[in-house]
LOLUM-682240 format. One record per residue: residue in three letters; x, y, z of N, C-alpha, C, CB in turn. Coordinates in Angstrom, 3 decimals. Glycine has a CB too. Layout:
<recs>
+-----+----------+----------+----------+----------+----------+----------+----------+----------+----------+----------+----------+----------+
| res |      n_X |      n_Y |      n_Z |     ca_X |     ca_Y |     ca_Z |      c_X |      c_Y |      c_Z |     cb_X |     cb_Y |     cb_Z |
+-----+----------+----------+----------+----------+----------+----------+----------+----------+----------+----------+----------+----------+
| ALA |        X |        Y |        Z |        X |        Y |        Z |        X |        Y |        Z |        X |        Y |        Z |
...
+-----+----------+----------+----------+----------+----------+----------+----------+----------+----------+----------+----------+----------+
</recs>
This chain:
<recs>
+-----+----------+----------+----------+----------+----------+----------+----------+----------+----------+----------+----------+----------+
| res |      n_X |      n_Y |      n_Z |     ca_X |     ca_Y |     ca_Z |      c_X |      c_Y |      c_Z |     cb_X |     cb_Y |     cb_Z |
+-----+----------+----------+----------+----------+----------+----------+----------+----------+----------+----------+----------+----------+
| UNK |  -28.950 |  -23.554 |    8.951 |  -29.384 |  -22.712 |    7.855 |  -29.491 |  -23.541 |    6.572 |  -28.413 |  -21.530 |    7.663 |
| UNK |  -28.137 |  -24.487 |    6.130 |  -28.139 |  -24.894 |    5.117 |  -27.940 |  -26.289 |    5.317 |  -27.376 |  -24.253 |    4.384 |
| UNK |  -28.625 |  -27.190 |    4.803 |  -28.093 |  -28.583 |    5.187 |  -27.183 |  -29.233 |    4.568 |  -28.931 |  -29.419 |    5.201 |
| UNK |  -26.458 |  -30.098 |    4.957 |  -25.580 |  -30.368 |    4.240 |  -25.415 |  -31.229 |    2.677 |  -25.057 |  -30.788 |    5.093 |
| UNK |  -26.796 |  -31.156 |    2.448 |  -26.864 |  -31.591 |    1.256 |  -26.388 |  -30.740 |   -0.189 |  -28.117 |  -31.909 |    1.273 |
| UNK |  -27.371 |  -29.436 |    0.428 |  -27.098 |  -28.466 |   -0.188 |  -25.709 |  -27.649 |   -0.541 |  -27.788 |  -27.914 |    0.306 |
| UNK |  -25.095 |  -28.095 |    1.305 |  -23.868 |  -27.281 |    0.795 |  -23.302 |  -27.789 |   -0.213 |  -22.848 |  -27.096 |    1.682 |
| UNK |  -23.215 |  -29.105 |   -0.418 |  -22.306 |  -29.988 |   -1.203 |  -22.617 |  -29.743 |   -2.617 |  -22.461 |  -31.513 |   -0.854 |
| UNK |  -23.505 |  -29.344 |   -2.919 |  -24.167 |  -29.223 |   -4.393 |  -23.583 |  -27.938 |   -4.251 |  -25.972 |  -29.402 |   -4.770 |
| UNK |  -23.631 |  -26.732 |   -3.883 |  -23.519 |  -25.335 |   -4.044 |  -21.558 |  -25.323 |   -4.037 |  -24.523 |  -24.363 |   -2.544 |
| UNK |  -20.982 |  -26.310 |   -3.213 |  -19.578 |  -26.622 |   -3.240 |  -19.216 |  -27.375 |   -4.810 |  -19.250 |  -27.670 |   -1.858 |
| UNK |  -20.171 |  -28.045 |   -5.577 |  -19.882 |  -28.481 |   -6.498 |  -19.820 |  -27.658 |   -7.746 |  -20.510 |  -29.351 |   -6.502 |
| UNK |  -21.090 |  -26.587 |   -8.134 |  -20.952 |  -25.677 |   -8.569 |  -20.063 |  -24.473 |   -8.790 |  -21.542 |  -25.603 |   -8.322 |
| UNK |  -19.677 |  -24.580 |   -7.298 |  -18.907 |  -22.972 |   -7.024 |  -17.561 |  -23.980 |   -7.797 |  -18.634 |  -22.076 |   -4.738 |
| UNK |  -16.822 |  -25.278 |   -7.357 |  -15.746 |  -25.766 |   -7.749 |  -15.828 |  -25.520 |   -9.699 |  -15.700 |  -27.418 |   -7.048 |
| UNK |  -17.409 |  -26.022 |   -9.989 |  -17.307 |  -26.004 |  -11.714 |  -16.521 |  -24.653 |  -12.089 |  -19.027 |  -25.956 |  -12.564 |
| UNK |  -17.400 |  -23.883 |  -12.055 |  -17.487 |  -22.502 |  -12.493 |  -16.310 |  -21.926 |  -12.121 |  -18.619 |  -21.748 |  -11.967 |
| UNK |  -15.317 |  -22.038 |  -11.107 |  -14.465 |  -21.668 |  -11.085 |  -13.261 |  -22.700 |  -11.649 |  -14.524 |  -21.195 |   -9.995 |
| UNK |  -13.500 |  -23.899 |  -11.952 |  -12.601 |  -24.525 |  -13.511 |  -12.547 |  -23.631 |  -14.123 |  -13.155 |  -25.636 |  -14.553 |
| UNK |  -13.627 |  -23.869 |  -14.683 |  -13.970 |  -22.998 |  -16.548 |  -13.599 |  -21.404 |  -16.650 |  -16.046 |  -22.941 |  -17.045 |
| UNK |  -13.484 |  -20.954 |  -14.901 |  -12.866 |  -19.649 |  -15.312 |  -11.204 |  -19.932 |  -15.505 |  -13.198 |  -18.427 |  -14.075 |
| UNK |  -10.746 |  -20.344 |  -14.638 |   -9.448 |  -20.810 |  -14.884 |   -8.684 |  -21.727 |  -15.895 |   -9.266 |  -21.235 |  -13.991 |
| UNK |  -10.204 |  -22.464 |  -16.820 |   -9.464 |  -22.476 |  -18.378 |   -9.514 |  -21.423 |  -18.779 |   -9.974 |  -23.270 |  -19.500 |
| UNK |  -10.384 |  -20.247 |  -18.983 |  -10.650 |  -19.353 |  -19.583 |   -9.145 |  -18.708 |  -19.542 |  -11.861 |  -18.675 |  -19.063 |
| UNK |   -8.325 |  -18.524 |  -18.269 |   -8.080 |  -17.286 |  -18.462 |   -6.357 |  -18.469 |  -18.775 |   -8.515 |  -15.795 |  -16.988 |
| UNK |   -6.168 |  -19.326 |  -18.491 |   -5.346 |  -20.342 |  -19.140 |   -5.205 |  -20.176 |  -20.937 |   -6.082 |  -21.816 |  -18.701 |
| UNK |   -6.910 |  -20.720 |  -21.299 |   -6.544 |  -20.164 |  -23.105 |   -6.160 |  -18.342 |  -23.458 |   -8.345 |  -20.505 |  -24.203 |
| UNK |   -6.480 |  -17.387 |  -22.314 |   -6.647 |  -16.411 |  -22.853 |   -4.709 |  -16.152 |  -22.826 |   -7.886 |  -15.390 |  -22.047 |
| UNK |   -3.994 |  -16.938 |  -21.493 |   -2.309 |  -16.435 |  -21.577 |   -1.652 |  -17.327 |  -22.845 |   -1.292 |  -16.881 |  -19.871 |
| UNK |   -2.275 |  -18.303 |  -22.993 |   -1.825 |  -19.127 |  -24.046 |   -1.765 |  -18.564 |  -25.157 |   -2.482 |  -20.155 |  -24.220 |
| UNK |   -2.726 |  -18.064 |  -25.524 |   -3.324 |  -17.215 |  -27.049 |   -2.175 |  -15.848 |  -27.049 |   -5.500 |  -16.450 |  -26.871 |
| UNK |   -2.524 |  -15.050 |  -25.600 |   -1.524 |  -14.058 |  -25.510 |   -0.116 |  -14.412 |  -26.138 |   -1.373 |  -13.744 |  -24.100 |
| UNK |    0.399 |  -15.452 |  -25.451 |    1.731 |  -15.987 |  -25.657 |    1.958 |  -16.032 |  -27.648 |    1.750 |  -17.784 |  -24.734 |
| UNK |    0.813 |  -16.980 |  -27.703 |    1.038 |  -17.206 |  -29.014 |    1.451 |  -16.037 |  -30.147 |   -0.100 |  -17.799 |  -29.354 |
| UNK |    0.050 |  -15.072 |  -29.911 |   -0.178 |  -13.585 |  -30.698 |    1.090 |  -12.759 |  -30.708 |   -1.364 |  -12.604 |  -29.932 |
| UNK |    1.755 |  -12.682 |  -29.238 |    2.938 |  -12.118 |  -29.298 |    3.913 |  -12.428 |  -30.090 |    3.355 |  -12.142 |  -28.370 |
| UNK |    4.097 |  -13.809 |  -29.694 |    5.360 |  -14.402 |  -30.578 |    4.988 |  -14.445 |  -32.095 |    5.777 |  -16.023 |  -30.100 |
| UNK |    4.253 |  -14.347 |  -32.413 |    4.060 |  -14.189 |  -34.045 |    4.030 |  -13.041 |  -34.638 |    2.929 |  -14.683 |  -34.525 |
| UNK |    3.668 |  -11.883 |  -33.926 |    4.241 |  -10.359 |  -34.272 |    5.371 |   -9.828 |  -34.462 |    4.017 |   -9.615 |  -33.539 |
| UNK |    6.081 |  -10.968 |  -33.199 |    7.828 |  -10.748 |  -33.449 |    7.771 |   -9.497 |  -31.842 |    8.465 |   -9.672 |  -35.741 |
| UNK |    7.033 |   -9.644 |  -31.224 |    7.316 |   -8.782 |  -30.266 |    8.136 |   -9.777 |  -29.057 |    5.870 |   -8.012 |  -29.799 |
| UNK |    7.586 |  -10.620 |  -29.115 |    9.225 |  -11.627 |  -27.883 |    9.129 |  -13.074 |  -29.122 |    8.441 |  -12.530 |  -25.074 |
| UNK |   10.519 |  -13.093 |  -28.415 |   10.941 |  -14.655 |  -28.735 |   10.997 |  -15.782 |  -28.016 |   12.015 |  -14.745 |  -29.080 |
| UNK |   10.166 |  -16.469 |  -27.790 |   10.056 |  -17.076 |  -26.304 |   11.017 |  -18.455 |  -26.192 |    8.319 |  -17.513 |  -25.949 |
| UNK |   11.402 |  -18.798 |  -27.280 |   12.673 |  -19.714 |  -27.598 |   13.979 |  -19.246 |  -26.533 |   13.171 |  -19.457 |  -29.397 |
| UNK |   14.152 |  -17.989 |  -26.749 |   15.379 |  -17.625 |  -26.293 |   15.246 |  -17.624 |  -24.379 |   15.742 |  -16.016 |  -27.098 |
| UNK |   13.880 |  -17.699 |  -24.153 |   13.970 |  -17.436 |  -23.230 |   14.138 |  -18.593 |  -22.258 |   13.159 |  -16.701 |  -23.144 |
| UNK |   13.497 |  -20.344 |  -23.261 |   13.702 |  -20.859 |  -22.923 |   15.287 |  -21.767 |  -22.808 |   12.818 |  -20.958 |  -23.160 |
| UNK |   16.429 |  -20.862 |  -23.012 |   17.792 |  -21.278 |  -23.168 |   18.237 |  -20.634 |  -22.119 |   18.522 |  -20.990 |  -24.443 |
| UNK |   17.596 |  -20.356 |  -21.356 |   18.204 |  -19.727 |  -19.918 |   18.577 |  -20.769 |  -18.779 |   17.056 |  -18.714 |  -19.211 |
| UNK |   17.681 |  -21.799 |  -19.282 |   18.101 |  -23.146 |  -18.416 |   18.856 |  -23.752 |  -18.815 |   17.313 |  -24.062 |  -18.152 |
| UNK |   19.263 |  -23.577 |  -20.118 |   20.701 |  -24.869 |  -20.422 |   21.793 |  -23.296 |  -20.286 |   20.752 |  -26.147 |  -22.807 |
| UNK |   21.810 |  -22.498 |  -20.770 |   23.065 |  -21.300 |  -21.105 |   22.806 |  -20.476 |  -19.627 |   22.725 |  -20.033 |  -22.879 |
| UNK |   23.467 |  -20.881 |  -18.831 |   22.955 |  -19.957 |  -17.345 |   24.719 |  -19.504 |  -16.575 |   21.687 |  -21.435 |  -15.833 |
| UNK |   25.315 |  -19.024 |  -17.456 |   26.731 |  -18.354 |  -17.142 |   26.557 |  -16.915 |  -16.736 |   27.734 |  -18.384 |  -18.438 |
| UNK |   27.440 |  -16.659 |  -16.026 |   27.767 |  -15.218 |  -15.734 |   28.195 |  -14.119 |  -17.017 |   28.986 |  -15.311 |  -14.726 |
| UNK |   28.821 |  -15.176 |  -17.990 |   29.080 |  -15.093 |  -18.999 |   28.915 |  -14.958 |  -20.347 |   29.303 |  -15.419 |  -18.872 |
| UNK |   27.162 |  -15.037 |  -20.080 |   26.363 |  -15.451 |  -20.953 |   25.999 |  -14.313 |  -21.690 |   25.351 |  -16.143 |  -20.434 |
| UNK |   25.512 |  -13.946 |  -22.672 |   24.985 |  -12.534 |  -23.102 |   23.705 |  -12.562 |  -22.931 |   25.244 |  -12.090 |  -24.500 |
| UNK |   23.508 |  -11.468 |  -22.798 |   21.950 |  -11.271 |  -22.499 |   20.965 |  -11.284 |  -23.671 |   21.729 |   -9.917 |  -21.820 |
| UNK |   19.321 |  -12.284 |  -22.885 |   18.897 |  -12.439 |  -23.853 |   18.272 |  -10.885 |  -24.560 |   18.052 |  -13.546 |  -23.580 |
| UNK |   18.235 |   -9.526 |  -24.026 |   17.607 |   -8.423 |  -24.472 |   18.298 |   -7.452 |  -23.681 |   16.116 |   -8.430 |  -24.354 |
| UNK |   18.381 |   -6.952 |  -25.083 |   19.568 |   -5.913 |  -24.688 |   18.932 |   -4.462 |  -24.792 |   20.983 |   -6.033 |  -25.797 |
| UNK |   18.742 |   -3.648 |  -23.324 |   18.107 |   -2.885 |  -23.197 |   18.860 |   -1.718 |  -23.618 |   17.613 |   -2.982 |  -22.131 |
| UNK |   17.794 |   -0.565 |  -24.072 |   17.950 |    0.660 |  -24.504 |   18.787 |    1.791 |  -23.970 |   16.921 |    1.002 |  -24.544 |
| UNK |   19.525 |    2.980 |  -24.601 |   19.739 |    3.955 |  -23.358 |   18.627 |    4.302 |  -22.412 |   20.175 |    5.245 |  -23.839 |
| UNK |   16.919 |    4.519 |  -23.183 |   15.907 |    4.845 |  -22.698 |   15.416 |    3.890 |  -21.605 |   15.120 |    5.042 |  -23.670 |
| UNK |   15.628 |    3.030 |  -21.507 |   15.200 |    1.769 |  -20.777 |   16.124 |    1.523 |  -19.471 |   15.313 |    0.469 |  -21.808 |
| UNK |   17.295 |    2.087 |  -19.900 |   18.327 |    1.991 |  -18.504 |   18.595 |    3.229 |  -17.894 |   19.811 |    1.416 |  -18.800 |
| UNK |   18.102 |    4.146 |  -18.390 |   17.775 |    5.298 |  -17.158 |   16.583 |    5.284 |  -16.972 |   18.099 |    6.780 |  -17.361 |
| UNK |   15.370 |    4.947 |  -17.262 |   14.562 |    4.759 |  -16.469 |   14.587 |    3.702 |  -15.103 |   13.752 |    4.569 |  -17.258 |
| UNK |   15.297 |    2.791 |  -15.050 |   15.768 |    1.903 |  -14.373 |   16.657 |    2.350 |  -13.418 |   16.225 |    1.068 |  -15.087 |
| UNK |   17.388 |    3.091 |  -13.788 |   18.495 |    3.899 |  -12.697 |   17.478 |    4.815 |  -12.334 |   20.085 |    4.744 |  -13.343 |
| UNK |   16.220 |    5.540 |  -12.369 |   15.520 |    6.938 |  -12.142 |   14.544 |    6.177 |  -10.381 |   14.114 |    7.553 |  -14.071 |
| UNK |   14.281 |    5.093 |  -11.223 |   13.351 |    3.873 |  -10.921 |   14.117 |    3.295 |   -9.253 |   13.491 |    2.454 |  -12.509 |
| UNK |   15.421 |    2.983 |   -9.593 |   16.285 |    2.461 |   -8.031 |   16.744 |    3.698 |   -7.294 |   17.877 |    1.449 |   -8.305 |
| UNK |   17.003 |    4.789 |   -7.941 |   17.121 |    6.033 |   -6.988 |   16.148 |    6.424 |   -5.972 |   17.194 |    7.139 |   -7.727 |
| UNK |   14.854 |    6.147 |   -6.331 |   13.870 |    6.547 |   -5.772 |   13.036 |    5.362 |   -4.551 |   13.091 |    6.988 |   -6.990 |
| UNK |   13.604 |    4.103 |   -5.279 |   13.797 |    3.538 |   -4.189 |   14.553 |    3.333 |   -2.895 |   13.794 |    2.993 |   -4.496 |
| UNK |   16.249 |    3.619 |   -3.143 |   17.032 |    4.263 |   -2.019 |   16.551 |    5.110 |   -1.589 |   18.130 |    4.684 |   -2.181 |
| UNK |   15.659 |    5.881 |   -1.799 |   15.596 |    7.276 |   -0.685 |   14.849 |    7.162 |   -0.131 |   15.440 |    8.594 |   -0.962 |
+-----+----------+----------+----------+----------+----------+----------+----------+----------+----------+----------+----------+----------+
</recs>
């Protein structure tokens, strides 16, 4: 059907185009990352101290809500059953 010339060109293409999507969506988590952390919605510092501070002992880096921990308990109930 296709000779192998062709495939190789159509293999070269398909390889481009799927780079450039995978920078794309590379700058788009990067940017994400960035936008967040400058709103003040995460701190991504803290998150990276999980590899040196990794105790049982440790406090947590986010300290969830009453609202946030019964949904979580609502959330594993419903998985036991």
């Amino acid at each position: 059907m296709f000779d192998y010339e062709t495939l190789r060109e159509i293999q070269a293409y398909a390889y481009f185009f799927f780079t450039v999507f995978l920078v794309f969506i590379l700058y788009g988590y990067i940017h994400h990352l960035y936008s967040s952390e400058k709103k003040g919605r995460r701190n991504y510092e803290k998150y990276g101290k999980i590899a040196l501070d990794d105790e049982i002992t440790s406090e947590p880096i986010e300290t969830m809500t009453l609202r946030e921990k019964e949904k979580l308990k609502k959330s594993q109930k419903k998985e036991n059953k």
